[in-house]
BALO-428367 format. One record per residue (C-alpha): residue in three letters; x, y, z. Coordinates in steps of 0.2 Angstrom, whole numbers, padded with zeros to 4 digits, always signed. Example, Ala and Ser with C-alpha at 12.3 -4.5 7.8 and 13.67 -1.06 7.14 Angstrom:
REM residues 2
ALA+0062-0022+0039
SER+0068-0005+0036
This chain:
REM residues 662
UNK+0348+0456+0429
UNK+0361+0458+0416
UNK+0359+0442+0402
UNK+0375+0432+0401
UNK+0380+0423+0383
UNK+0386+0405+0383
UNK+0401+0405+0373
UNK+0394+0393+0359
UNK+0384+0411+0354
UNK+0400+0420+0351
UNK+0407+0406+0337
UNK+0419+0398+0344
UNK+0430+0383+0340
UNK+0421+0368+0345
UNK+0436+0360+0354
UNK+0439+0377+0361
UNK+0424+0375+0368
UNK+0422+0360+0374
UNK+0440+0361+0383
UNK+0433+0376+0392
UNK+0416+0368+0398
UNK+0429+0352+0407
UNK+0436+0367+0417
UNK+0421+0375+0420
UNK+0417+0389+0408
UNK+0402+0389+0400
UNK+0396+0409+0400
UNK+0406+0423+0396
UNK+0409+0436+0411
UNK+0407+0453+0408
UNK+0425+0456+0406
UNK+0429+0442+0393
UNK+0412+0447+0385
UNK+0418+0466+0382
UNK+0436+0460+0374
UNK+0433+0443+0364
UNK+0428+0453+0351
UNK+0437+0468+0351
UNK+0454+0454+0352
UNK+0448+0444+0337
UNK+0446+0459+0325
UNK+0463+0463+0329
UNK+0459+0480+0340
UNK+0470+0486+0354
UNK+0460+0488+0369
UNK+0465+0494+0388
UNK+0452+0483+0398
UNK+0452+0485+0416
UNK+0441+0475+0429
UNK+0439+0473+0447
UNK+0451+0459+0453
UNK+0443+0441+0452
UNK+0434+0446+0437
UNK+0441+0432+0426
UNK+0453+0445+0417
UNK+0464+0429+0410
UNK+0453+0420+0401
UNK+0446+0438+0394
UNK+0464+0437+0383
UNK+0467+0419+0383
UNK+0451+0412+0373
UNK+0451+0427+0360
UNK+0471+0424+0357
UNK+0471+0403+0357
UNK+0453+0408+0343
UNK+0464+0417+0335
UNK+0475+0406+0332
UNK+0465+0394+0324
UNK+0453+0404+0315
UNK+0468+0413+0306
UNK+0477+0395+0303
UNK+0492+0401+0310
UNK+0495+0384+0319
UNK+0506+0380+0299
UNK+0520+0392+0302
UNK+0533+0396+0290
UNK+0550+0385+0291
UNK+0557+0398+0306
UNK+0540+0393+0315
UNK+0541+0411+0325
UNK+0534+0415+0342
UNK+0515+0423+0338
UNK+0509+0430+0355
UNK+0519+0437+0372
UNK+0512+0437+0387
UNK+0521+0450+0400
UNK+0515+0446+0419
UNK+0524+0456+0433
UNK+0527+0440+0444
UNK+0534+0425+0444
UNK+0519+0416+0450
UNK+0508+0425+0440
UNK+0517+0420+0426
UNK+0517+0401+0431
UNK+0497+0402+0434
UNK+0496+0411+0415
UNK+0505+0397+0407
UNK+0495+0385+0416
UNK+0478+0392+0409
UNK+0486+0392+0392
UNK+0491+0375+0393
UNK+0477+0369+0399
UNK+0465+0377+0385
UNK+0475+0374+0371
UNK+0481+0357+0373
UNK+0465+0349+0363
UNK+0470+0363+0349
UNK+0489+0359+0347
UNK+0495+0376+0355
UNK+0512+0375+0364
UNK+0516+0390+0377
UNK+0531+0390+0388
UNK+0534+0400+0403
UNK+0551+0410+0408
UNK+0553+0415+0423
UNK+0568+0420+0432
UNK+0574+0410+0447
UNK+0573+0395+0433
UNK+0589+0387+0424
UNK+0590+0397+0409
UNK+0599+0384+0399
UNK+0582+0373+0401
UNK+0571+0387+0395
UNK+0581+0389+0378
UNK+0580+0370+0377
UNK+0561+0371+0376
UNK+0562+0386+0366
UNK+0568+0375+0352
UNK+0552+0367+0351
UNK+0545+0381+0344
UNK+0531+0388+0356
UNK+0516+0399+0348
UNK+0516+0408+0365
UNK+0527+0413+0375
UNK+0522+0419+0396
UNK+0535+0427+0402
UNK+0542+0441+0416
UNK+0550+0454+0406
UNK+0566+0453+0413
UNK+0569+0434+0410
UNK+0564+0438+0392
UNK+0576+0453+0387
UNK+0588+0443+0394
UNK+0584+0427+0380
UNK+0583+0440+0367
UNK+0597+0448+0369
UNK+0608+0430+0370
UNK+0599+0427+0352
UNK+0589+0412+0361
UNK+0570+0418+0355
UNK+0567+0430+0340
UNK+0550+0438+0341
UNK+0551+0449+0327
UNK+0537+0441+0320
UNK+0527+0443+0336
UNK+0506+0446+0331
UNK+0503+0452+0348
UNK+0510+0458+0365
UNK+0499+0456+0380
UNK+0501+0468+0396
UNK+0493+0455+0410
UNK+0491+0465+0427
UNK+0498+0480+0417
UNK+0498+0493+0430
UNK+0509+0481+0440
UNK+0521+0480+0427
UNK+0527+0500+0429
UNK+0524+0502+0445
UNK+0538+0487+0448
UNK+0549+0495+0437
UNK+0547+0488+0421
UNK+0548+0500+0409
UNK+0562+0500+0401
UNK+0561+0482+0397
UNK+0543+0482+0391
UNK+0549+0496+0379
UNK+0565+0488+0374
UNK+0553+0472+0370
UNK+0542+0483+0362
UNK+0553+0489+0351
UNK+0559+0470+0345
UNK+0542+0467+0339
UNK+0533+0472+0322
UNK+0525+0490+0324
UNK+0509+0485+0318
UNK+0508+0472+0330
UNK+0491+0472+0343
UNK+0493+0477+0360
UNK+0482+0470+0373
UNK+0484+0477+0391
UNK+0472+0470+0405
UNK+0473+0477+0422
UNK+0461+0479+0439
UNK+0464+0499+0439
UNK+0470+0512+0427
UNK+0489+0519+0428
UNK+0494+0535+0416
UNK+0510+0526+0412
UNK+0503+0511+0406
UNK+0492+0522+0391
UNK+0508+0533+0390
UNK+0520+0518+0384
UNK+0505+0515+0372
UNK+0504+0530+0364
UNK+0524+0533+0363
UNK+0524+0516+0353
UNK+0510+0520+0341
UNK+0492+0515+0348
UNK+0478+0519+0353
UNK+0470+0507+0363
UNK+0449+0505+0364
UNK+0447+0508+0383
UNK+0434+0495+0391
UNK+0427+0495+0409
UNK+0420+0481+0417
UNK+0422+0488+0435
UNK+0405+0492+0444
UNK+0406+0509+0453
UNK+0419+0503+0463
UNK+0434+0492+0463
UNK+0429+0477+0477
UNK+0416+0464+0472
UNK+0401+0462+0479
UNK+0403+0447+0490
UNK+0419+0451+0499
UNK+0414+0456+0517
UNK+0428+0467+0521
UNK+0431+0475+0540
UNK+0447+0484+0547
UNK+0452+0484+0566
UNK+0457+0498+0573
UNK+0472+0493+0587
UNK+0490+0493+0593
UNK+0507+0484+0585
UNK+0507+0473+0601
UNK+0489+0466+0599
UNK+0488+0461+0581
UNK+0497+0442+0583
UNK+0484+0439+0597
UNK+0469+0445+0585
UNK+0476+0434+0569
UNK+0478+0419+0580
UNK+0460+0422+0590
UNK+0452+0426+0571
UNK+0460+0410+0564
UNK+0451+0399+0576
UNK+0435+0408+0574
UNK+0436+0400+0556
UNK+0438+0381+0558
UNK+0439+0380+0539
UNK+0452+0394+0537
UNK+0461+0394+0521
UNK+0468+0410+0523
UNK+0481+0422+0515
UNK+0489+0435+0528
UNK+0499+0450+0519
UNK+0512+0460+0527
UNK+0520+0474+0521
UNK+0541+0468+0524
UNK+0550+0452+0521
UNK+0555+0452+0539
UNK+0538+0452+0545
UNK+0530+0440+0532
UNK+0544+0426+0538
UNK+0542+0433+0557
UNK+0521+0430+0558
UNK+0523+0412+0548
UNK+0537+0409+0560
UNK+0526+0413+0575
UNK+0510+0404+0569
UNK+0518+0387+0567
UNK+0526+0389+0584
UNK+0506+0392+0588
UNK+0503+0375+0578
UNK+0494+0381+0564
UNK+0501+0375+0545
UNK+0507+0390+0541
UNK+0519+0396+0529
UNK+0530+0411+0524
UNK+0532+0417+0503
UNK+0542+0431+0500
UNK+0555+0438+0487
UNK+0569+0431+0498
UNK+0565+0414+0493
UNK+0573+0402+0478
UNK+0561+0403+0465
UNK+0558+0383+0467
UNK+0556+0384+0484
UNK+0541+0399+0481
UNK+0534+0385+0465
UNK+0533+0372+0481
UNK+0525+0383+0492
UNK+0510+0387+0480
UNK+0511+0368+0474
UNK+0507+0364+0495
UNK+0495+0378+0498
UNK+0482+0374+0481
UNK+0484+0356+0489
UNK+0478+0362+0507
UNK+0494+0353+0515
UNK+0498+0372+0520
UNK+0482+0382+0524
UNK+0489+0398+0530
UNK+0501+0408+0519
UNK+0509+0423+0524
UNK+0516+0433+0510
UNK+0520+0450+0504
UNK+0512+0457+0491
UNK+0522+0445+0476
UNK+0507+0436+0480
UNK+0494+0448+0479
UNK+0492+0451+0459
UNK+0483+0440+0449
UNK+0486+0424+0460
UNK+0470+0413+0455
UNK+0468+0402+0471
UNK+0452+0393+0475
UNK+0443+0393+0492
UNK+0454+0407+0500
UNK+0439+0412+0513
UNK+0449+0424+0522
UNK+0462+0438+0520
UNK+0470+0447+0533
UNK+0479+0463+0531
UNK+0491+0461+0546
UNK+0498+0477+0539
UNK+0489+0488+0530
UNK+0497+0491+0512
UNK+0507+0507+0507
UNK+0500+0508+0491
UNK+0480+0509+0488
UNK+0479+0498+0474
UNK+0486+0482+0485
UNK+0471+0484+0495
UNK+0460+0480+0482
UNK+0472+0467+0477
UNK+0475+0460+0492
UNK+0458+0457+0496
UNK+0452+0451+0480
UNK+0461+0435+0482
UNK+0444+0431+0492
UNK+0427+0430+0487
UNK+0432+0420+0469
UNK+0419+0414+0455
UNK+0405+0422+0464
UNK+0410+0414+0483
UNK+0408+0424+0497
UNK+0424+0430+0506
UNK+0431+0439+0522
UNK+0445+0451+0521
UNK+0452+0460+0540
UNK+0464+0473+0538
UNK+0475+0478+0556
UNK+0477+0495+0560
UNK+0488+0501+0570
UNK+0494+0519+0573
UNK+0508+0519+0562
UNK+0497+0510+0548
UNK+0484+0525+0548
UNK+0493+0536+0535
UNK+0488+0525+0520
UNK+0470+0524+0525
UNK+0465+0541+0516
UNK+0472+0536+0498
UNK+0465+0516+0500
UNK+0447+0527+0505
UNK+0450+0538+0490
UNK+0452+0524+0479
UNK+0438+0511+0483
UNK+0425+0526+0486
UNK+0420+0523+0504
UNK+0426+0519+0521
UNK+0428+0502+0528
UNK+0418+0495+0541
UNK+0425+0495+0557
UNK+0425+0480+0570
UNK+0421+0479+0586
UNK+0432+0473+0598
UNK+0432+0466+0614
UNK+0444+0458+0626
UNK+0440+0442+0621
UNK+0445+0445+0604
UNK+0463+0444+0607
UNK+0469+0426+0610
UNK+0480+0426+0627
UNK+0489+0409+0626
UNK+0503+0416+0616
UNK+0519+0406+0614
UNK+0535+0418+0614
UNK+0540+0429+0597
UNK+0555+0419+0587
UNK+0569+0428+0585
UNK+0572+0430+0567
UNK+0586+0432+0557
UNK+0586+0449+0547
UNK+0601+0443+0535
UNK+0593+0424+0533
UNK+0574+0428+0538
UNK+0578+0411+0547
UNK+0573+0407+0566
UNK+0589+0407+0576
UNK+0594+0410+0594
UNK+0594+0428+0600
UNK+0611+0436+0601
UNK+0619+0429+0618
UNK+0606+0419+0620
UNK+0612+0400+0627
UNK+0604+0383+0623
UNK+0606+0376+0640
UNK+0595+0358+0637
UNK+0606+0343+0638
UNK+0604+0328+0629
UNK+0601+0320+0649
UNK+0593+0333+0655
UNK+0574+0328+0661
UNK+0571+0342+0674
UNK+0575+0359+0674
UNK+0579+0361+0691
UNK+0592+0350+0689
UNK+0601+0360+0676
UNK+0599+0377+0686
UNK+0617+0374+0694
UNK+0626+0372+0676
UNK+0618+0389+0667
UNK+0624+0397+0684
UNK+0642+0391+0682
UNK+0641+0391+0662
UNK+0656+0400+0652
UNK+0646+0412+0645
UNK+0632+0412+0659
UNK+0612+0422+0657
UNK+0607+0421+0675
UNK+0616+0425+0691
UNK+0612+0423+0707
UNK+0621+0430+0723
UNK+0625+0412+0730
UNK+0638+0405+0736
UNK+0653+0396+0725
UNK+0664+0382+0728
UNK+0682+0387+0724
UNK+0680+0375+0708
UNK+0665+0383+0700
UNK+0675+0401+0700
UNK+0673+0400+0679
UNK+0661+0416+0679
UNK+0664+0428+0667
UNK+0669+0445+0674
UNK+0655+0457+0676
UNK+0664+0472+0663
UNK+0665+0457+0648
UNK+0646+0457+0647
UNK+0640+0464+0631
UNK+0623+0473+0629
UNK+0615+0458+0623
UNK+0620+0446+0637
UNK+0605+0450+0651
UNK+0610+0449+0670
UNK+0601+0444+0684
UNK+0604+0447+0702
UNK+0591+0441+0717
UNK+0591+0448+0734
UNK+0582+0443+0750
UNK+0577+0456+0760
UNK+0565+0464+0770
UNK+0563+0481+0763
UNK+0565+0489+0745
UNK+0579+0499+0749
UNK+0590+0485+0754
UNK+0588+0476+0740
UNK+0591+0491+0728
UNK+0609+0493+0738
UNK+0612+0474+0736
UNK+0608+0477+0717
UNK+0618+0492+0715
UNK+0634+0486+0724
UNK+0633+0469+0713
UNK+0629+0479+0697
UNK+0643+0491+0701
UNK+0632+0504+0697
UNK+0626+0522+0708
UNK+0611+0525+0698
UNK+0593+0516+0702
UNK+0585+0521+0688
UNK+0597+0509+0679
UNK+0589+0493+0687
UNK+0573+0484+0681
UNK+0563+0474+0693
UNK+0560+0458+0685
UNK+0548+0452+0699
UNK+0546+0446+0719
UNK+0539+0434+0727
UNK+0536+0434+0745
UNK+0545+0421+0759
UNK+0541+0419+0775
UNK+0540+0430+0791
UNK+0554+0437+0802
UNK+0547+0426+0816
UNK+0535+0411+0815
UNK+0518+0421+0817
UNK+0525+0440+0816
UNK+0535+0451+0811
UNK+0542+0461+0794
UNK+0541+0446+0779
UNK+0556+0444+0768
UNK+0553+0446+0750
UNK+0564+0440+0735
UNK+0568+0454+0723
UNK+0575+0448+0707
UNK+0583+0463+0697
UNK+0591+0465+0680
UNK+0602+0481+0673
UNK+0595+0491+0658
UNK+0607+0488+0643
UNK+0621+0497+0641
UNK+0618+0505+0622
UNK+0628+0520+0627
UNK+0645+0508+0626
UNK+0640+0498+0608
UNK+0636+0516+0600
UNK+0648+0528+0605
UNK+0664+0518+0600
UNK+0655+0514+0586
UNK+0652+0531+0578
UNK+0669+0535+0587
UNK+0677+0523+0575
UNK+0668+0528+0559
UNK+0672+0548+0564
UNK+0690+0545+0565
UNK+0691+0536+0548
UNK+0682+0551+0539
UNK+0692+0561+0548
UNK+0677+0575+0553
UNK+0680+0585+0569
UNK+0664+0578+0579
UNK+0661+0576+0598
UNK+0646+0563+0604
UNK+0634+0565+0616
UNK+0622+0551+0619
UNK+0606+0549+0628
UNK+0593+0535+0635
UNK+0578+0541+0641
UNK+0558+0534+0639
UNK+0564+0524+0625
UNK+0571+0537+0615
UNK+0588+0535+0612
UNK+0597+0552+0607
UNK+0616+0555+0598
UNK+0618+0572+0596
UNK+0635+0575+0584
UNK+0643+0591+0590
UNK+0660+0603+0581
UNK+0666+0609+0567
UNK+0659+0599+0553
UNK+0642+0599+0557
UNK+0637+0606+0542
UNK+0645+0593+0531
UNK+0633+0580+0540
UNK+0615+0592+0536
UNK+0622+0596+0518
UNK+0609+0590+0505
UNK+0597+0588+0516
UNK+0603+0578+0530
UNK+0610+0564+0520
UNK+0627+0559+0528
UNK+0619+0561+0547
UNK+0604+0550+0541
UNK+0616+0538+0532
UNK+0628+0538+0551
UNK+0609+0534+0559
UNK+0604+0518+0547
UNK+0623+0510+0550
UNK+0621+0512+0567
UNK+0603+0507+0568
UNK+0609+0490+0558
UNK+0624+0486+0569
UNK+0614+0491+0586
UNK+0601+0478+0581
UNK+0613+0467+0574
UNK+0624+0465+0591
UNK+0609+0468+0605
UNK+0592+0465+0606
UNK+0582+0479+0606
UNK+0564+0482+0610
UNK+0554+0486+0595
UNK+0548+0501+0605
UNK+0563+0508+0608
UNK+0565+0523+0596
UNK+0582+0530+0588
UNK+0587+0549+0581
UNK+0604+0558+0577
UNK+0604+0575+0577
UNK+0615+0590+0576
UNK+0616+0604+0587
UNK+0607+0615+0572
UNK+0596+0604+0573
UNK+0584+0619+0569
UNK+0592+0622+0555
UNK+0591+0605+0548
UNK+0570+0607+0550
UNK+0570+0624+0540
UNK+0580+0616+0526
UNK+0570+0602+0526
UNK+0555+0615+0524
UNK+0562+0624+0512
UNK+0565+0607+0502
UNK+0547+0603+0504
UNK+0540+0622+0499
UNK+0552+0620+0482
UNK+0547+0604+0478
UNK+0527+0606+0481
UNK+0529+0622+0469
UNK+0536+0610+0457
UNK+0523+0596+0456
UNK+0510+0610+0456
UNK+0520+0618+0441
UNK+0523+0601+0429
UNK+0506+0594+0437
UNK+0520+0578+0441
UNK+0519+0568+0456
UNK+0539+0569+0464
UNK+0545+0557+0476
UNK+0556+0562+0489
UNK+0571+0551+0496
UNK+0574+0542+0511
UNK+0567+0550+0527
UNK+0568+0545+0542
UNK+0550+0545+0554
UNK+0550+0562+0561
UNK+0556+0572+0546
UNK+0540+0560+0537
UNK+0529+0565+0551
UNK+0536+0584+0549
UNK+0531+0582+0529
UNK+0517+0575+0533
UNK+0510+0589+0544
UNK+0516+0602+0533
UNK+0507+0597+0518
UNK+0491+0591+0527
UNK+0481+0607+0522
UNK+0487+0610+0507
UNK+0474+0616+0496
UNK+0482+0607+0480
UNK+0493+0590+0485
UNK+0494+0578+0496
UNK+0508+0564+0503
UNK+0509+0545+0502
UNK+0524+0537+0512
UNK+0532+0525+0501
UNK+0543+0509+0506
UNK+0548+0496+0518
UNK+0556+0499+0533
UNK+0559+0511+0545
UNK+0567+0522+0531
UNK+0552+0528+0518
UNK+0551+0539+0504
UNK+0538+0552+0502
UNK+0527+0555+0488
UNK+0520+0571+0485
UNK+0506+0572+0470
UNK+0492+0582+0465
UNK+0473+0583+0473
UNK+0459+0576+0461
């Protein structure tokens, strides 16, 4: 058993001390063992740790000791910023500042926090006060620096908190526009759960070269996280999250999904369930995501759905369960994801939902944590069956709002439904129709050819076979083709006679929408504008709807790869989805008669771009695809002797990465 040291052995400053021991911290963990020293003598250091390692307060106590050993608390008349504190989000930033705050308030240290999403105007009114540290998202701070606000010219050291995090969001070029604003023989200290090339790239290019210290064990999770993955369809995970939440009386739980859309959808659908859930997600005002946390570390929320913003280096106590309702695109998250469980030596759960489109990114998340999980078994009485119907959720707002066509038909009187059935029938805009009878006065039904997709029909027949129900049907749809008519249900009346006889049955039937009249003027319209010589055929069949784009400029759509006939199926996606209600299942493809031709180019791209990565030993990633070019990739490349491919994105539209074979 490994012998831990109390920090009174490493010669700290008593009131240091003793402000640790009120929050807790009376040993040194591993982590914060390895770099204490290394930080006091000045060193530059790369320390990476499993998440939930205590990686903060590995930089936090060395820097505040610092401080104070050094007498750097009596600056000079300018009273200039000494140490800056990078974090990749917003919240990890807030929680960063909090732990500074905290630790050096008995030793006199101020630290501010900047943030985007905050007024800027206050932040440079507490920059006047002259803080010694500064915690800060990079962009928030270029943009101080550049309006003159903060000088950190003077700066002793920079820190790098979750610094993998930090490139892979795209933060390059202002961590090296800060880096370049700061004295070059300043210390560099960059923490982070796994190692990234860029990260010790950037380091070298600004003159450094970092001691590299390695707290992980031989993997990346921590011992006490008990982590399982269900293997299941799209359709079963909400009745598995809400049966998996009951299971766990006590659940304080985080569930991550992979979109906006989906975080806001889930939370959405489990408060309709009656749980105390919440949605955070990048959509939301920064001081509405500060509340969220606020509620959830006070239990008034005990569910938070979220996307991976609140996967890094969040510090919440008492998460006892984390569920993956999809699993993440990038490996690393899954370690991330998980390790917001299993805390300070608690024990946690984690679940992760698989589903067959999910199982792409199980290779890499198996390569990276250096086994399989464990899968669950599952039975029928798994999945909780009580479910209350899905929200519909705006895609523009990611608020709950009425489905498109969709009539509110409770009235402020109204106590019985029954009662009401005869107003929805006779309504303006009307959802249900039955073939009754109408007084002359009630004659205020819209005309069957001003429905729009969206707006769903019913007729109901009695009769006493199929076939003459399907004729009624027909002749009240105005349509020749059965195949266009779903049966909603029967239900069975009584007998031709008293005691015998054929029994009548009510069939209630409704028509399949009518896609083919919102997409072909639609792509009509945009084809005239652009003027391209293009003819439109269109198909519905087994939920795949088909738009073939026929003529003479053809290759003008499949040049560079397809772009402008994948650019013509997002818009038309987006407004299809926008004006009708489409199943999730249904799928949707454009395609040109070369279609052929499309797949060897695509091919061809994929042959000159693997010889390229192999060549520069570079990963490359490939644009926007759509799910069967990926899948094409995907299949291509799946025994290939020297790269692999990650799918990369949110959405139905992913890029590819293509990258080498350890």
């Amino acid at each position: 058993m490994q012998k831990t040291i109390n920090f009174k052995e490493l010669g700290l400053n008593p009131k240091l001390i003793s402000t640790l021991e009120k929050s807790g911290f009376v040993t040194a963990n591993p982590i914060q063992e390895m770099t204490i020293g290394p930080i006091l003598s000045g060193k530059d250091i790369f320390a990476q740790a499993e998440t939930g390692s205590g990686k903060t307060a590995a930089f936090s106590i060395p820097i505040l000791e610092k401080i104070c050993r050094d007498n750097l608390l009596d600056r000079d008349e300018n009273r200039d910023v000494l140490y800056v504190v990078l974090s990749p989000t917003r919240e990890l930033a807030q929680q960063t500042h909090k732990v500074f705050s905290s630790q050096g308030e008995d030793l006199s240290i101020v630290s501010n926090c900047l943030i985007g999403g905050e007024n800027i105007d206050a932040q440079k009114k507490l920059l006047k006060e002259s803080p010694h540290i500064l915690v800060a998202t990079p962009g928030r701070l270029v943009d101080l620096i550049r309006q003159r606000s903060v000088s950190i010219n003077k700066c002793l050291g920079v820190v790098f908190d979750e610094a993998d995090r930090l490139f892979d969001m795209g933060f390059k070029k202002e961590i090296e526009f800060i880096l370049r604003q700061v004295p070059a023989d300043r210390q560099l200290i960059m923490v982070s759960a796994t190692s990234n090339f860029e990260v010790l790239n950037t380091a070298f290019k600004f003159n450094s070269n970092p001691i590299e210290l390695n707290a992980s064990k031989d993997g990346l999770l921590v011992d006490n996280i008990d982590h399982k993955i269900a293997m299941l369809s799209s359709n079963e995970k909400f009745g598995l999250l809400v049966n998996t939440i009951r299971k766990h009386a006590d659940a304080y739980a985080l569930v991550f999904c992979n979109t906006q859309f989906q975080t806001h959808l889930v939370s959405a659908w489990l408060t309709d369930m009656g749980f105390k859930a919440k949605a955070i997600s990048g959509k939301l005002p920064q001081n509405k995501r500060t509340n969220l946390m606020k509620q959830f570390r006070s239990k008034s929320i005990t569910i938070l759905v979220c996307t991976d913003v609140a996967a890094r280096g969040l510090d919440i106590k008492d998460v006892n369960l984390v569920i993956n309702y999809d699993i993440p695109q990038e490996a690393v998250n899954y370690v991330h994801r998980i390790g917001r469980t299993g805390r300070e030596g608690k024990n946690g759960e984690a679940i992760s939902f698989c589903a067959h489109e999910d199982c792409e990114s199980l290779d890499e998340i198996y390569t990276l944590i250096k086994c399989k999980i464990p899968k669950l078994k599952l039975t029928r009485n798994d999945f909780a069956t009580d479910l209350c119907k899905r929200p519909f959720i705006d895609r523009k707002t990611l608020k709950v709002t009425t489905r498109p066509g969709e009539l509110m038909t409770k009235t402020k009187n109204s106590k019985d439904h029954h009662s009401s059935r005869r107003e929805k029938t006779i309504n303006k805009k009307p959802y249900e129709v039955t073939s009754v009878k109408v007084k002359e006065q009630d004659k205020k039904i819209k005309p069957m050819k001003q429905i729009t997709a969206h707006e769903k029909i019913f007729h109901t027949a009695k009769a006493y076979s199929s076939q003459k129900a399907i004729n009624s049907a027909l002749d009240f749809f105005k349509i020749k083709n059965k195949s266009e008519l779903v049966l909603e249900n029967t239900s069975s009346g009584r007998k031709r006679f008293l005691f015998f006889g054929d029994r009548i049955t009510n069939y209630k039937y409704s028509v399949r929408p009518s896609y083919k009249k919102i997409i072909v003027p639609f792509l009509a319209n945009i084809l005239e504008l652009s003027d391209l010589d293009l003819s439109i055929d269109f198909t519905y069949e087994r939920k795949n709807i088909s738009v073939f784009l026929l003529g003479k400029d053809e290759k003008m759509l499949t040049r560079n790869y397809n772009e402008l006939l994948q650019s013509l199926e997002h818009l038309t996606s987006l407004h299809l989805r926008r004006v009708a209600a489409l199943p999730r299942d249904v799928r949707f493809s454009f395609k040109c008669k070369g279609y052929r031709e499309q797949k060897d180019s695509l091919i061809q791209m994929i042959d000159i771009m693997t010889k390229k990565v192999v060549e520069t030993q570079k990963a490359i990633t490939l644009r926007l695809l759509n799910p069967s070019d990926r899948r094409l990739v995907h299949q291509y490349l799946d025994n290939h002797a020297q790269v692999k491919t990650l799918s990369v994105g949110e959405g139905r539209m992913k890029k590819i990465k293509i990258y080498l074979t350890k």
